[in-house]
N, C-alpha and C positions, 0 to 999 in steps of 0.2 A: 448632423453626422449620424449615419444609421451603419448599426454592424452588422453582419451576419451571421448567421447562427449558427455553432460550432467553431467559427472562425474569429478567435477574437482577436490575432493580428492583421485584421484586414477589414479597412471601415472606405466606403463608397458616400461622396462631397457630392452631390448635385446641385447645380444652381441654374438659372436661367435668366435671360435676358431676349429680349426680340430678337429672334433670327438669331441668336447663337445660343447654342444648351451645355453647358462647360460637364464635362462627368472624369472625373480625378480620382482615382485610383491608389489610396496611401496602401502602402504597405512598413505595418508602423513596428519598431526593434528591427528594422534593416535599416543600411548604410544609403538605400537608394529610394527613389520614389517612380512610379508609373504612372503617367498623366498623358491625357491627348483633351485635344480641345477640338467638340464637335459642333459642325454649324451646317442648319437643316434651314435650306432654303426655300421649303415648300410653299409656309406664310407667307411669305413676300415676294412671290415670282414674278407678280406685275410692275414692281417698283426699283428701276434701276437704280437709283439711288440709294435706297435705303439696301438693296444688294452690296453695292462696293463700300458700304460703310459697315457692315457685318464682317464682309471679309477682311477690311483692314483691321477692324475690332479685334480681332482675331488673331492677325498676325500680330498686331502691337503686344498681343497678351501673352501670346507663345514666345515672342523674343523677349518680353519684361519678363516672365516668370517663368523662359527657361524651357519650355515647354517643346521635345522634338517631333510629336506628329498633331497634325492639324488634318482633320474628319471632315471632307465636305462637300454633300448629300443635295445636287442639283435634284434628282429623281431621275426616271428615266426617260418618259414623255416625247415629246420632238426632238430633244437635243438643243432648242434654243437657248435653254438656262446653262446647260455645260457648256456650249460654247461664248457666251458669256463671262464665266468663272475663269475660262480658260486664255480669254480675252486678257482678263484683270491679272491672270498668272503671270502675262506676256510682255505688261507693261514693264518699260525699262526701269524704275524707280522700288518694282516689288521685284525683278526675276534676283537681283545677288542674294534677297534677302531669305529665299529656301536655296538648298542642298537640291533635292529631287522631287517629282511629281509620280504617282504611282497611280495606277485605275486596278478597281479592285479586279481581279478574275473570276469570283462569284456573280459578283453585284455591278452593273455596267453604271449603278447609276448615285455612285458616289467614287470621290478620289481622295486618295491623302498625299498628300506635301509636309515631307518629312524638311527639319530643319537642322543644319552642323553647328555645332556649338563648342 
């Protein structure tokens, strides 16, 4: 747990795991918390496999721990990795389990999938 400086109600969690990089946001003597769970597909673009187990990673973590937006960073490149993602978004057994899918307006080459809780 690292604080920042000046700020001492507000400490930054990073952890990391293959293909997914979790970054939690407490904000500590408030009633609420800010968390997203981000997952940077760059390392492992060649491996379908090991892709759709990051993204279920993922979501399994965000509906166990409550988690409403999920961060995730095909790149920009040909488009074969988002379309990919977006593949896995579409599958009948993952779509009830987000709210919405957003693409950023800055950045073409990441999307968040926010979840209702």
């Amino acid at each position: 747990m690292r604080r920042f400086r000046g700020l001492e109600s507000l400490a930054l969690k990073a952890f990391q795991r293959p293909g997914i990089i979790h970054y939690s946001l407490f904000i500590i003597n408030h009633p609420f918390t800010l968390a997203r769970i981000k997952v940077d597909l760059h390392d492992i673009f060649n491996n379908s496999k090991a892709i759709d187990k990051a993204l279920q990673e993922a979501f399994d973590d965000a509906i166990d721990k409550k988690i409403r937006e999920v961060e995730i960073i095909p790149g920009k490149g040909s488009g074969q990795l988002r379309k990919k993602v977006e593949r896995f978004l579409q599958q009948p057994h993952i779509k009830p389990l987000y709210h919405r899918i957003e693409n950023d307006s800055k950045n073409f080459g990441r999307l968040f999938v926010y979840f209702k809780f």
